[in-house]
C-alpha positions in Angstrom: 110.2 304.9 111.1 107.7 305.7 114.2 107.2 309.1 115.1 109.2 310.6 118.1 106.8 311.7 120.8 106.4 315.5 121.9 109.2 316.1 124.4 108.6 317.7 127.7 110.9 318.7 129.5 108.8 318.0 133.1 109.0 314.5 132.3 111.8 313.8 130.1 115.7 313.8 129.9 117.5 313.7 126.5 121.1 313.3 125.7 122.4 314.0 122.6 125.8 312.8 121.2 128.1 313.6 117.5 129.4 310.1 117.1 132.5 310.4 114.7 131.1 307.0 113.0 128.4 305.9 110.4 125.3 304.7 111.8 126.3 300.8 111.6 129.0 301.2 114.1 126.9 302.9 116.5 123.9 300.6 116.2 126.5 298.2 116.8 127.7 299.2 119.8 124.5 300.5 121.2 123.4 296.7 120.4 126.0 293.9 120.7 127.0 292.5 124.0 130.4 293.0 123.5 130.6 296.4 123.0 127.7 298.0 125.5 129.8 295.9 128.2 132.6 298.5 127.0 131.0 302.0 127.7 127.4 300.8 129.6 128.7 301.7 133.2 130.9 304.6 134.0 134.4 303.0 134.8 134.8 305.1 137.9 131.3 303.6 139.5 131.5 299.9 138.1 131.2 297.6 135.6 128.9 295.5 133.3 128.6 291.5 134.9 126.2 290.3 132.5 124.7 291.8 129.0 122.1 289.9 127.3 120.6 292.0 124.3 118.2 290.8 121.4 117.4 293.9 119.3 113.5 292.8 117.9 110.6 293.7 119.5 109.7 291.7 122.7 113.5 290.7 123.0 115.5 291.0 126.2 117.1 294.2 127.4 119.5 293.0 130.0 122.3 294.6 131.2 123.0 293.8 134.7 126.0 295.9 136.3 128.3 295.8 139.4 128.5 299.0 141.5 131.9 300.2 143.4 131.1 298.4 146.7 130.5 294.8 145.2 126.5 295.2 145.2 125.0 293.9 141.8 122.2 295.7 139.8 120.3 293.5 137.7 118.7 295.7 134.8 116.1 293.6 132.5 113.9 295.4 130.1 111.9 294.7 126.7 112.9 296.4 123.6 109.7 298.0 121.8 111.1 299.0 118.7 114.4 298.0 116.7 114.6 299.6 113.4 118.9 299.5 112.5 120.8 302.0 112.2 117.8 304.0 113.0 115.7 303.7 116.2 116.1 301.4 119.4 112.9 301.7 121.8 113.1 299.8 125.3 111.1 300.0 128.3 112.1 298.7 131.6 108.2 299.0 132.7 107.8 295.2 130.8 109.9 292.4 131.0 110.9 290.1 127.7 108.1 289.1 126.0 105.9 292.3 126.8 105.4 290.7 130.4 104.6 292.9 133.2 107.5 293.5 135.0 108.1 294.3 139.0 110.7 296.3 139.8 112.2 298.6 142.7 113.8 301.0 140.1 112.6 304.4 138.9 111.2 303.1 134.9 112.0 304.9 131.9 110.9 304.1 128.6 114.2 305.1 126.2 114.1 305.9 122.7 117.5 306.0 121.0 117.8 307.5 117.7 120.7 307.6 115.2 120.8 309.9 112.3 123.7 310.0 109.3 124.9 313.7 110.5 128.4 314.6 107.8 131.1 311.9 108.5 129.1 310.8 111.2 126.2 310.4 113.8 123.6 312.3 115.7 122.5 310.0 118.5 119.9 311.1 120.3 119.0 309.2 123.8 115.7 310.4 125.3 114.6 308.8 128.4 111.0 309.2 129.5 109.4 308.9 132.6 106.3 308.6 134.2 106.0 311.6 136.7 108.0 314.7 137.5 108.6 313.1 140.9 110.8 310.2 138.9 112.6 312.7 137.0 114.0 314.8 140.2 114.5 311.1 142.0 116.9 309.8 138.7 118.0 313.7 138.7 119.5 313.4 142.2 120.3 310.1 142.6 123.5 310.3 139.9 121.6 308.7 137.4 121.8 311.7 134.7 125.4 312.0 135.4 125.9 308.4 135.1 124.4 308.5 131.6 126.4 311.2 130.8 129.7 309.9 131.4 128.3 306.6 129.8 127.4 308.6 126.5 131.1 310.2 126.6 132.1 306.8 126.8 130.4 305.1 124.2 132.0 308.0 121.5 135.3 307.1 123.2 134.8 303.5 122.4 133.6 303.7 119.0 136.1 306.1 118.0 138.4 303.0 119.5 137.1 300.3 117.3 136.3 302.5 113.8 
């Protein structure tokens, strides 16, 4: 397993999560289609249109989602990093492939993390970013309390389909 950087706390957001599940279930959800379209987007502010995930590195990282007025958001990253049941590593600073990417978002680099924690799982979601002035921007815009509510949602749905 690679080694999780330093966090700090100018330039990075982490969320952390008891998952009443082993590990397989949440690498599961955090990685098939099916389920991330089930707790990606907070229900109140949307929905999921279109997930396309391939958990290797240079795979795809899609998950593109619909917003309360109708507008769509495409989101397309590269994984880095896919060890199961352990560690998922995506950036949305490269497309597929490690390909540059272009983008009109603030980018994060994410590191997800899943440790066996009693009769279930510490997952661990730490998004870095490139600049303090990208952390305040995702800080205000909803963005933190999107992923919250998403992380609430994604223990809801695995405790559904344990």
């Amino acid at each position: 397993m690679s080694k999780q950087p330093t966090f700090d706390p100018r330039l990075d957001i982490v969320f952390e999560r008891f998952v009443d599940a082993p590990p397989q279930l949440v690498w599961e959800a955090l990685t098939k289609p099916e389920h991330i379209k089930e707790w990606y987007m907070p229900k109140a502010w949307g929905r999921v249109s279109r997930c396309e995930m391939d958990p290797r590195p240079g795979g795809v990282f899609g998950i593109d989602i619909v917003v309360g007025d109708g507008q769509e958001v495409p989101n397309l990253g590269c994984i880095l990093e896919a060890v199961p049941r352990e560690r998922l590593v995506w950036t949305s600073m490269l497309f597929p492939g490690y390909r540059p990417a272009v983008f009109d978002d603030i980018p994060i680099t994410a590191i997800m993390t899943l440790e066996p924690a009693g009769t279930g799982t510490r997952y661990v979601f730490t998004a870095l970013h490139r600049n303090e002035a990208d952390v305040a921007a995702n800080q205000e815009s909803g963005w933190k309390e999107g992923t919250d509510i998403a992380l609430d949602q994604l223990v809801a749905h695995v405790a559904s389909i344990r």
